[in-house]
N, C-alpha and C positions, 0 to 999 in steps of 0.2 A: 685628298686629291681633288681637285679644282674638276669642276664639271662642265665648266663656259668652252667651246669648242676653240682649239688653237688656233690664230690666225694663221694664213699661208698666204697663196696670190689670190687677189678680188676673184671673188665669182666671175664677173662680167669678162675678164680679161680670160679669163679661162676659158669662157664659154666660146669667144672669140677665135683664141688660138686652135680650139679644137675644131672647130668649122672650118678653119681655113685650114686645117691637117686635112681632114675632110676631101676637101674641093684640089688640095694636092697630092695626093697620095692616091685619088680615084682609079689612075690607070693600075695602081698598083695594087689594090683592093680587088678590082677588078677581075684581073690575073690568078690573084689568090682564090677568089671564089669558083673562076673557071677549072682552076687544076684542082680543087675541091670534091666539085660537080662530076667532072670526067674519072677521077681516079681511082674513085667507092660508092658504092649506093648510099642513100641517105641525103639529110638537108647538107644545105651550103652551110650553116650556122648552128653554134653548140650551145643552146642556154640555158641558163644554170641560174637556183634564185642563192642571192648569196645577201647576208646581214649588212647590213647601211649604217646609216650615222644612228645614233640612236635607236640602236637595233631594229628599223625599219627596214625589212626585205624586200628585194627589185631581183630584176631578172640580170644577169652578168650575162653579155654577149660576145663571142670572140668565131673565128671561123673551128671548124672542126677535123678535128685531128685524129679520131678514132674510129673505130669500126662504130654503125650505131646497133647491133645487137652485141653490147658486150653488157657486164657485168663486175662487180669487183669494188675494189676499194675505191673510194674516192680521192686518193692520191695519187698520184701518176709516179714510179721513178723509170730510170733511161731504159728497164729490161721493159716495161709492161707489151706485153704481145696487141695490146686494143690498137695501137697507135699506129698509123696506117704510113705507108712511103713518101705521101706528101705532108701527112703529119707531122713525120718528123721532121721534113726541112722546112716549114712552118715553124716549129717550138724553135728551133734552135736559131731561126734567124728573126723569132718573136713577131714575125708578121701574123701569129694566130690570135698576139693580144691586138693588133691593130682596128679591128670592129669598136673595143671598147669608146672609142674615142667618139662614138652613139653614147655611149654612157656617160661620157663627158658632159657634151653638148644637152642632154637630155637634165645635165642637175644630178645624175644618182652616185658618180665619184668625181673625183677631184685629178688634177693634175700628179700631187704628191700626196701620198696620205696613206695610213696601214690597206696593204692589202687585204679584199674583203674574204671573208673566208663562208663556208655556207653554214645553216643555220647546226647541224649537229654536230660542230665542233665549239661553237659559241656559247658560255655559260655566261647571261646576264644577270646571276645574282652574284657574280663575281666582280667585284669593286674594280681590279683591273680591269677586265673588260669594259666596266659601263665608260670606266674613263679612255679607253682610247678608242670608242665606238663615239667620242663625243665631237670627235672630227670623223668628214665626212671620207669613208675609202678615197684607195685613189690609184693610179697605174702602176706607180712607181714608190716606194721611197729608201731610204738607205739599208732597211733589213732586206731587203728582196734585193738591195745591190750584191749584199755580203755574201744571200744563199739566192744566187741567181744559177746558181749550180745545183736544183734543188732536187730534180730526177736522176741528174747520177748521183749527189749522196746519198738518196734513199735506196739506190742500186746496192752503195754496198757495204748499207744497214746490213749486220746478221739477225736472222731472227724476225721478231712478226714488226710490221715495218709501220703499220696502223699505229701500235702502241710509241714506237720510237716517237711520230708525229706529234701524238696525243703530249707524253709525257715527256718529251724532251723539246724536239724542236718549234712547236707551238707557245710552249712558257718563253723558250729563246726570242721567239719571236714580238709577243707579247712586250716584255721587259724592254726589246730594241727601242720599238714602236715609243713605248710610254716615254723612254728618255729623249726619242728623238723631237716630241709633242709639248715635252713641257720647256724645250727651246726655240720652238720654231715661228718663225718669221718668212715674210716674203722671200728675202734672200735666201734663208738657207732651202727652203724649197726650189727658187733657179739654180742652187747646187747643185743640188741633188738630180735635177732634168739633166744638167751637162753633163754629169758624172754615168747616169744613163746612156744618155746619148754614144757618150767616148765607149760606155760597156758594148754597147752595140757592134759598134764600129769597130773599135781595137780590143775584145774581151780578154787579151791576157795580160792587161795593163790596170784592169780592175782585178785585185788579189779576189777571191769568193773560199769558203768554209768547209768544212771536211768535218765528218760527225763527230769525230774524236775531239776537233777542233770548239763544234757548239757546245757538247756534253763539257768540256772544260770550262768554256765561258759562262756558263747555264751555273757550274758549282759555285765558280768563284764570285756569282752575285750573290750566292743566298747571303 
């Protein structure tokens, strides 16, 4: 497996578009932070050190959506009790990934590129890993379009939901990532932003995955 990072869109143009997300979105930022602040005790902001390009760890920034005296797994699905009233209309209209776009502008992810996971799920002496850890994270890209449904299908995992992650949908994810890396190009990265973008907007017009659905796809690559 090739270790040279995949190309996607130029750094610079990235860095660009995230600043001016930035400077348009403030009011909206804004808003978010305030009904943050007013709705639970605790900071405006959730950060979390999650694995980078070459398993370099940075701090992952987003607004916060949970109680901050909780505890528990570090997976979140739709039942988890931490998740607070603004939380959840934050997750579900994804204004709580919108800080990341700090992360952008700052160099630590990328527009499209594997979702950064944090470090105790990450085995760097795992050849896959080291190869899709050779592009730099990123907000978006087509596995997170598929399981953008990711808290209600862990809702309704039976059984211990940690391990389902671990051993199912993490390898799912994984495998997505690498085939989508060992194709990717500028363009299919503005793909994959637009196909984003439309999930936002119109979410039932992007199909997303059901466990029974990964646990199939997951067999039929071995």
């Amino acid at each position: 497996m090739a270790s040279k990072p995949p190309s996607g869109i130029p750094r610079p143009i990235e860095g660009a578009l995230g600043f001016a997300a930035l400077l348009l979105l403030s009011p909206l930022l804004a808003a978010a932070a305030l009904a943050v602040k007013l709705s639970s005790p605790g900071p405006v902001f959730f950060r979390q050190t999650r694995m980078g390009q070459h398993g370099r760890p940075f701090t992952l920034l987003k607004f916060r959506t949970m109680s901050v005296n909780n505890s528990g797994l570090r997976i979140t699905a739709a039942d988890d009790p931490r998740i607070t009233r603004v939380g959840r209309l934050l997750r579900r209209t994804k204004i709580d990934e919108l800080p990341q776009l700090t992360n952008l502008v700052c160099g630590d992810i990328a527009l499209v590129g594997p979702r950064p996971e944090v470090p105790d799920y990450v085995d760097l002496s795992d050849p896959l890993w080291r190869s899709v850890l050779a592009a730099r994270p990123g907000i978006t890209d087509p596995v997170t379009l598929r399981l953008r449904n990711e808290e209600d299908l862990l809702h309704s995992v039976e059984g211990d939901r940690d391990v389902f992650y671990r051993e199912t949908l993490l390898p799912y994810k994984l495998r997505g990532n690498l085939r989508y890396l060992e194709n990717r190009n500028w363009k299919t990265d503005v793909v994959v932003i637009l196909r984003t973008l439309l999930a936002v907007v119109t979410p039932e017009r992007v199909p997303s995955l059901t466990a029974a659905e990964v646990t199939s796809c997951l067999g039929s690559s071995d």
